[in-house]
C-alpha positions in Angstrom: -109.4 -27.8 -76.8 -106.8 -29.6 -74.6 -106.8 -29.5 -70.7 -104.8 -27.2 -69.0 -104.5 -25.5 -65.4 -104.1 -21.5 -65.3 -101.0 -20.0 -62.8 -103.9 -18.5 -61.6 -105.4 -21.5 -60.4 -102.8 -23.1 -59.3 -101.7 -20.3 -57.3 -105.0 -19.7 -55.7 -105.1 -23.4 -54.9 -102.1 -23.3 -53.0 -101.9 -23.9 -49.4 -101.4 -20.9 -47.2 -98.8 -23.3 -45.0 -96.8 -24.4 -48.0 -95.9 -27.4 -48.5 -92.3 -28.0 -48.8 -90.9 -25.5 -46.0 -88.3 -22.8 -47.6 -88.4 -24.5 -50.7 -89.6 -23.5 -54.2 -90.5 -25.8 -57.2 -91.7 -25.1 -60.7 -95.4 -25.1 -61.6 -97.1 -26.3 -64.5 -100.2 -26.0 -67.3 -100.6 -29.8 -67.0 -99.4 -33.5 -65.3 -97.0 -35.6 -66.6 -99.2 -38.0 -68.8 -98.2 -41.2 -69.3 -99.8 -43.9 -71.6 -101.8 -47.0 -70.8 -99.4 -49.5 -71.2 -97.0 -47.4 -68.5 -99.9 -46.9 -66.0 -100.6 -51.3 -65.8 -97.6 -51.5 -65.6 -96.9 -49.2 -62.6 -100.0 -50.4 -61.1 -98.7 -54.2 -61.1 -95.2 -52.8 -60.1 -96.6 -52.5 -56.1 -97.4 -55.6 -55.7 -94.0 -56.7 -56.9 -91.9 -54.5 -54.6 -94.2 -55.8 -51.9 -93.1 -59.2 -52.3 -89.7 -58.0 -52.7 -90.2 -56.0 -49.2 -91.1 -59.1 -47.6 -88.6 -61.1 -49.0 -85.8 -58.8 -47.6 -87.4 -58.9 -44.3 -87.5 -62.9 -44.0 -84.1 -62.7 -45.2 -82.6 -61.1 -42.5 -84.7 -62.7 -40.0 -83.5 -66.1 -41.4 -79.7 -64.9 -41.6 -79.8 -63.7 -38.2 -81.0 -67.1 -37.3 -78.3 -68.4 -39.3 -80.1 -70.2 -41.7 -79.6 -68.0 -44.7 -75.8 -66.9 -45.2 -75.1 -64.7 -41.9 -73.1 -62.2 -44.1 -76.6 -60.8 -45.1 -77.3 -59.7 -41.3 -73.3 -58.8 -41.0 -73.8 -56.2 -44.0 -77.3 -54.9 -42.7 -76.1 -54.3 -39.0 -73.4 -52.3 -39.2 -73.0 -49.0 -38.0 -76.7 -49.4 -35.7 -76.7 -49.4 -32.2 -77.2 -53.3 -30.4 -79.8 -52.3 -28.6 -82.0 -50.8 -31.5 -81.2 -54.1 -33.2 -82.6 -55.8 -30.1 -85.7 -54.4 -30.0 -86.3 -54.3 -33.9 -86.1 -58.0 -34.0 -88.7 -58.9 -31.7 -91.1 -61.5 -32.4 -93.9 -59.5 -32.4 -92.7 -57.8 -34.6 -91.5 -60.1 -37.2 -94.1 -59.4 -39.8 -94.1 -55.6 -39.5 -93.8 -54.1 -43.2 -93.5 -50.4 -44.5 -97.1 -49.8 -45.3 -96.0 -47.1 -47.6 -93.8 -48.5 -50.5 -92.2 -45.3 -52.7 -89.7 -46.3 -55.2 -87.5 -43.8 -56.7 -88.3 -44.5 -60.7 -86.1 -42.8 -63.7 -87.8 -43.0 -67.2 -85.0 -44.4 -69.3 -85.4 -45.3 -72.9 -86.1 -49.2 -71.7 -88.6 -48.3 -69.2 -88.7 -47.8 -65.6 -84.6 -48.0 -63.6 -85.8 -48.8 -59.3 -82.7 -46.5 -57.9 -84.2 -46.5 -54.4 -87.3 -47.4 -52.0 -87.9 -44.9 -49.8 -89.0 -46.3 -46.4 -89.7 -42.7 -44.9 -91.1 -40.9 -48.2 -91.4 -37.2 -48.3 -94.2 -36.1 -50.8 -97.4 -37.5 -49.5 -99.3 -34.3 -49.2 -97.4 -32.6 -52.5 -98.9 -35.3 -54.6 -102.3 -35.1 -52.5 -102.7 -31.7 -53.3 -101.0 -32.1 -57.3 -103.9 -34.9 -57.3 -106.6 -32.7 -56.3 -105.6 -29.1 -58.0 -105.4 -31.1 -61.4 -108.2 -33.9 -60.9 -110.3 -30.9 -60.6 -109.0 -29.3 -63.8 -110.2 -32.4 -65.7 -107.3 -34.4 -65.8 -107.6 -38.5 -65.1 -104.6 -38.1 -62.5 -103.5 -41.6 -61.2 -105.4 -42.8 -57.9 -108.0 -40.3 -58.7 -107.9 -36.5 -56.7 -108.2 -38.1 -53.5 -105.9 -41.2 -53.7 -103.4 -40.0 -51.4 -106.1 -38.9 -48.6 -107.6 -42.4 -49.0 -104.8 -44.6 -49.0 -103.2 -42.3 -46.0 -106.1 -43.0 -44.0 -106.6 -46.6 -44.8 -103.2 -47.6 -43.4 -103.5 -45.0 -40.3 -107.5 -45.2 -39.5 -109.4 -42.1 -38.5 -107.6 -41.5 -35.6 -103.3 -40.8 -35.7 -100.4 -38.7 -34.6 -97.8 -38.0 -37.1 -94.8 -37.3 -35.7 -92.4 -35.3 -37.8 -89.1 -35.0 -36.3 -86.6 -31.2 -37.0 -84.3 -33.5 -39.6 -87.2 -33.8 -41.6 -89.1 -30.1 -40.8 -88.8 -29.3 -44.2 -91.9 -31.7 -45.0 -94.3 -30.6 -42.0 -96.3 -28.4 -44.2 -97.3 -30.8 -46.5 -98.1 -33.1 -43.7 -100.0 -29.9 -41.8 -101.9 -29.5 -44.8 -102.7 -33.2 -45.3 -104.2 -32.8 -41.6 -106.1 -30.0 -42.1 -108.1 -31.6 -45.4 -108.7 -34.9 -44.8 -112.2 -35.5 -44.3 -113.9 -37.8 -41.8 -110.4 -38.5 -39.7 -108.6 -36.8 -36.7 -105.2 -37.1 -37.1 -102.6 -34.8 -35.9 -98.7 -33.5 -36.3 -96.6 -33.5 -33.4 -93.1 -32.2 -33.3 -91.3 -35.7 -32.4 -88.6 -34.4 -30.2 -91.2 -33.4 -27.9 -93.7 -36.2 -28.6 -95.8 -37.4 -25.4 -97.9 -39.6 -27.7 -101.0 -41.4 -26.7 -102.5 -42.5 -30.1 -102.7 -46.0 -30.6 -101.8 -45.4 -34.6 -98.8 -43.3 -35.2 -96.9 -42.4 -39.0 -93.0 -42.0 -38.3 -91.6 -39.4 -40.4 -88.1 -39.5 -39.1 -85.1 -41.4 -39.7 -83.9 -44.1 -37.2 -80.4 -42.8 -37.3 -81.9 -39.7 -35.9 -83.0 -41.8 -32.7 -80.9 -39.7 -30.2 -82.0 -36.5 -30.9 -85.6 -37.4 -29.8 -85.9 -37.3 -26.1 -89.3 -39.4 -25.7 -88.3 -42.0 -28.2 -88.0 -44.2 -24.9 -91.7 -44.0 -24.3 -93.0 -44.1 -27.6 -90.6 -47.6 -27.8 -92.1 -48.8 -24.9 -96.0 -48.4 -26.1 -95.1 -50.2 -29.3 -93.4 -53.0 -27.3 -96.7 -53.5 -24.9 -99.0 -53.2 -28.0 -100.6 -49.9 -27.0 -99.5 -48.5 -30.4 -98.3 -49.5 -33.8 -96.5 -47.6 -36.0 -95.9 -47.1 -39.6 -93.0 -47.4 -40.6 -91.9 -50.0 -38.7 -88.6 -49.8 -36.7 -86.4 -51.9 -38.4 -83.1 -50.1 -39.7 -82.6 -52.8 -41.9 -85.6 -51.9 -44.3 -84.2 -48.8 -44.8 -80.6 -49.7 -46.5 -79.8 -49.4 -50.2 -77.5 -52.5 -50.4 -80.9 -54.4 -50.7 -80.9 -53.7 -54.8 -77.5 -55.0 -54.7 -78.0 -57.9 -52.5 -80.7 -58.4 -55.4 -77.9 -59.6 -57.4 -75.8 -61.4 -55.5 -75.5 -64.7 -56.9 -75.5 -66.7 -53.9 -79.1 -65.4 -52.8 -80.1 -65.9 -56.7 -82.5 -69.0 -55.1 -83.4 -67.4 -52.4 -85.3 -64.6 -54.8 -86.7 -66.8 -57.4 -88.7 -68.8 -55.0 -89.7 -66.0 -52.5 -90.3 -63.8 -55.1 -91.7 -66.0 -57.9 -90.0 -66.8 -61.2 -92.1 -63.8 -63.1 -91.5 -61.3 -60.6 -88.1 -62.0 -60.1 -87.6 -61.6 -64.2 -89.3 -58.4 -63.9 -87.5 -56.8 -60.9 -84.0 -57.8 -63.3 -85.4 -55.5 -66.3 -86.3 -52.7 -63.6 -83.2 -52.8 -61.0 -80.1 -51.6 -62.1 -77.1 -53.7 -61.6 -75.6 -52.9 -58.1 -73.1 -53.5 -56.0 -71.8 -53.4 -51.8 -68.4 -51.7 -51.5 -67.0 -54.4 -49.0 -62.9 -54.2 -49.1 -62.9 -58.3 -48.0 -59.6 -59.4 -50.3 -61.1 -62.0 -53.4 -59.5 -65.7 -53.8 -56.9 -65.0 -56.7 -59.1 -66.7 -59.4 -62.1 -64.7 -58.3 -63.6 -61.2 -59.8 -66.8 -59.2 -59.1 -69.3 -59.7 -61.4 -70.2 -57.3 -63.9 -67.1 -55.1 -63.3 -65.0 -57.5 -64.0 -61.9 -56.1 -61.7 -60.0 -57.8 -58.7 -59.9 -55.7 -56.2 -61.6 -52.1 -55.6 -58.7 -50.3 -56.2 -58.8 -50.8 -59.9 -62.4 -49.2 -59.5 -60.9 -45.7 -58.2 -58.7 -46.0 -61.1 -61.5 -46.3 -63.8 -61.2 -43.6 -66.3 -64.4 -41.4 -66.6 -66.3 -43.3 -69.7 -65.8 -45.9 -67.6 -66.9 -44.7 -64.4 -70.7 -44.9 -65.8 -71.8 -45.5 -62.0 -72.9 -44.0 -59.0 -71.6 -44.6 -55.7 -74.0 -43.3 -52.3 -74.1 -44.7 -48.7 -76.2 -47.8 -47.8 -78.2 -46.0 -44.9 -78.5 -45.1 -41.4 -77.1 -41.7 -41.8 -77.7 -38.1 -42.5 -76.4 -38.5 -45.7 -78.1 -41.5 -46.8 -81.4 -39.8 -47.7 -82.2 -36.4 -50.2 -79.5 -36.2 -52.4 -76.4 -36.4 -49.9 -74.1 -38.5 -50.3 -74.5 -39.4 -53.8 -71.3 -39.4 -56.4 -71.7 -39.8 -60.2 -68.8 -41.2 -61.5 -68.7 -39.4 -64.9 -69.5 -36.0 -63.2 -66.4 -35.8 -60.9 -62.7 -35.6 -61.9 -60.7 -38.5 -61.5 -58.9 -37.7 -58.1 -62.6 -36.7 -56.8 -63.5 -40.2 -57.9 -60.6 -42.1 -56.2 -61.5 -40.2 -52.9 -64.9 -40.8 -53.1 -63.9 -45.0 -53.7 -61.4 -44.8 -51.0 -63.8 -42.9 -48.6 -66.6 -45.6 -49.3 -64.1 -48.2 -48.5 -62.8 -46.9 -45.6 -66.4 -46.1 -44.2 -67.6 -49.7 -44.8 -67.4 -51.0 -40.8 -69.9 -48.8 -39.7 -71.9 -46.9 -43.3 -71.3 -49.5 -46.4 -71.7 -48.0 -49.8 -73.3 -49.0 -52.8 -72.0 -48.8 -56.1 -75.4 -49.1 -58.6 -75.0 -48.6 -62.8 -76.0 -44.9 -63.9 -79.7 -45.1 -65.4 -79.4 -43.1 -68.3 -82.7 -41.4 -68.3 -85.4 -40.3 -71.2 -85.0 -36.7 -72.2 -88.8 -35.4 -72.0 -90.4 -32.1 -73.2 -92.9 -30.0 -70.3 -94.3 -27.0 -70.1 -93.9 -24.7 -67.5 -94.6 -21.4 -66.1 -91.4 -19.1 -65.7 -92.2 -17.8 -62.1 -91.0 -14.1 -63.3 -93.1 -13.1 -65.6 -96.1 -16.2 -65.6 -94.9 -17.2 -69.2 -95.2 -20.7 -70.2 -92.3 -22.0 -71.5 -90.5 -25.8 -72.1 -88.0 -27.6 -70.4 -86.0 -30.3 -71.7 -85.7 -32.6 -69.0 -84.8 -35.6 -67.0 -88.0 -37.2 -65.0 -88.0 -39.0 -61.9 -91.1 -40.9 -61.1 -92.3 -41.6 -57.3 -95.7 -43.3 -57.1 -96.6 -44.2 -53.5 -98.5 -47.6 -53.1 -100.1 -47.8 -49.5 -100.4 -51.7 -48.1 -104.1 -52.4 -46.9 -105.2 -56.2 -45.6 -102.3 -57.2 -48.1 -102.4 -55.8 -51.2 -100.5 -52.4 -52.5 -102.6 -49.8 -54.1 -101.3 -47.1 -55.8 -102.6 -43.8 -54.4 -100.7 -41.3 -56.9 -97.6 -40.3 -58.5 -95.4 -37.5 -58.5 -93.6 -36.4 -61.3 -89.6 -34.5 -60.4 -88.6 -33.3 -63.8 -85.3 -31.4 -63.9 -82.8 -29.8 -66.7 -81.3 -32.2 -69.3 -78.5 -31.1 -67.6 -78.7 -32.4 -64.3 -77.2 -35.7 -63.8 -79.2 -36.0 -60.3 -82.7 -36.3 -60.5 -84.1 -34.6 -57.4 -86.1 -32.0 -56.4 -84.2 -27.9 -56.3 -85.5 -24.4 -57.2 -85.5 -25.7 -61.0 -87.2 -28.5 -61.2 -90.9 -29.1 -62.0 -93.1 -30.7 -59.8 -95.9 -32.4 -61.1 -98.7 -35.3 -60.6 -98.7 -38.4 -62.9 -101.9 -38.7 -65.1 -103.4 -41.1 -67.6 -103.0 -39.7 -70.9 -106.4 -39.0 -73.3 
């Protein structure tokens, strides 16, 4: 007899709190289950985007230095205040790193498409409880029931403020409950617009572009500065842009890569990233054209009929509609005065929120039961999956802690979470 959870169990598993405030999701008889060649090789893929993470970082350091091309800094600083900049590039805080990497992956036919990483990831305490309601069913969920409360705790310690800010409310619950279950740790969530923090170990969940609507950001800045605290993650705005998958491909930092990354993991990050681009209007020399779209000048883009127009445009970063789905066009899905706009827009917008321009990952169509949330039947979707495993960074090495599992319509051309989709841990299949 296969493994399977009841409705029953899973709705008498679920937290009273909630976990995704004001938001529903699809349940389901069992995890996404994914074979053993896919699990090695999301288990090796942490400590590739680690590398890459710290890659980026020196990067910027170096071009801010000027002794990598200072066009790199130019592109990352734009649009963020001088005097976050200033205190994000202290020295000692040069080696700070996002001690939670979470890439957005989409299962195409080829294998895993890297569309984002997430420096502020939603979902911990989703896939902590996913990992625990279906560990305990029987099922060999990756990082094991209680790989997210581990790996929390082993880059926070036992004692830690969380501080959730109202841009991202929507994911207190999860974090409440996270709280509330972890065993042999005092940690706490704070409202961060009213913060008055004195823990020596805090988790930021709020974006840096949110920075002025958080009255005691001032204090909480000036405990990190004097060492009394360190946070997680770190407060460097550049970390957090989108342009770093296309300055992946830029051919002028093609060295840079290959030795900070090593030759095997840079080969590997080219089959995983999709080919991407930075919307900058700068005119080309009149020999010149940019790579892989093979045009002039980024008015032949707007004009790109829609077979052609197999892309997706969305802003770098630092803003409200850099993060969720916001912000995001898909070429093919828009008509083709929509898509000039949208071109035009990005262009326009490129002084102070740069765009990126990546190639549409056509994704795996996948088969998964559910349970219709009428009448308890279980039925099957056709869908599109979206993969998010979340690898937390202890005394240097990424270990994954568990993965969660978005799977929406066939129809949906955007992969992300809505009243539709089903939301589900990863597991080791039998």
């Amino acid at each position: 007899m296969s493994l399977a959870v009841s409705a029953t169990q899973l709705r008498s598993a679920f937290p009273a709190e909630g976990l995704f405030a004001e938001k529903d999701f699809l349940l389901s008889p069992q995890p996404l289950l994914l074979g053993a060649k896919t699990v090695a090789e999301l288990e090796r893929l942490g400590h590739r985007l680690q590398l890459f993470q710290r890659a980026a970082n020196e990067l910027y350091h170096r071009s801010h230095a000027g002794k990598a091309p200072r066009w790199v800094a130019d592109y990352l600083d734009r649009g963020k205040p001088p005097e976050l900049l200033e205190f994000a590039r202290r020295k000692e805080f040069r080696a700070d790193l996002p001690r939670v990497i979470r890439p957005d992956l989409l299962i195409t036919p080829e294998g895993f498409a890297i569309t984002e990483l997430d420096s502020v990831p939603g979902g911990i305490g989703l896939t902590g409880w996913l990992s625990q309601t279906y560990a305990a069913a029987g099922f060999d969920v990756l990082g094991g029931g209680d790989g997210m409360h581990e790996g929390f705790r082993s880059i926070l310690g036992n004692h830690a403020e969380i501080l959730v800010s109202e841009e991202s409310a929507t994911y207190r619950p999860e974090m409440q409950w996270l709280v509330r279950t972890v065993r042999g740790a005092e940690w706490k969530v704070s409202t961060a617009e009213n913060a008055t923090t004195t823990a020596e170990s805090l988790y930021r969940f709020f974006e840096l572009f949110d920075l002025p609507n958080i009255p005691g950001i001032s204090a909480v800045l000036d405990r990190l500065g004097s060492g009394a605290a360190r946070m997680t993650p770190p407060i460097k705005p550049w970390l957090e842009e989108k342009m770093w998958l296309a300055l992946f491909w830029m051919r002028p930092l093609r060295d840079f890569w290959r030795r900070e990354l090593r030759e095997n993991h840079w080969l590997e990050l080219q089959k995983h990233i999709p080919m991407s681009w930075i919307l900058d209007p700068s005119p080309l020399p009149h020999h010149a054209v940019i790579p892989g779209l093979e045009i002039q000048d980024w008015s032949e883009l707007a004009a790109f009929s829609q077979k052609q127009r197999d892309v997706v445009l969305k802003v770098s970063g630092f803003s409200p509609d850099a993060w969720g789905s916001r912000g995001v066009t898909v070429g093919s899905d828009v008509s083709q005065s929509e898509w000039a706009a949208a071109v035009e827009g990005a262009l326009a917008a490129f002084p102070h929120h740069p765009h990126v321009l990546m190639r549409f990952a056509h994704t795996r169509i996948i088969e998964h039961p559910y349970f219709d949330p009428t009448t308890g039947e279980v039925r099957t979707m056709r869908g599109r999956v979206r993969l998010c495993p979340y690898y937390f960074v202890t005394d240097g090495v990424a270990k994954l802690g568990g993965a969660l599992a978005t799977i929406v319509p066939a129809d949906k051309k955007i992969v992300h979470g809505m009243r539709d989709a089903i939301l589900v841990p990863a597991a080791l299949a039998p």
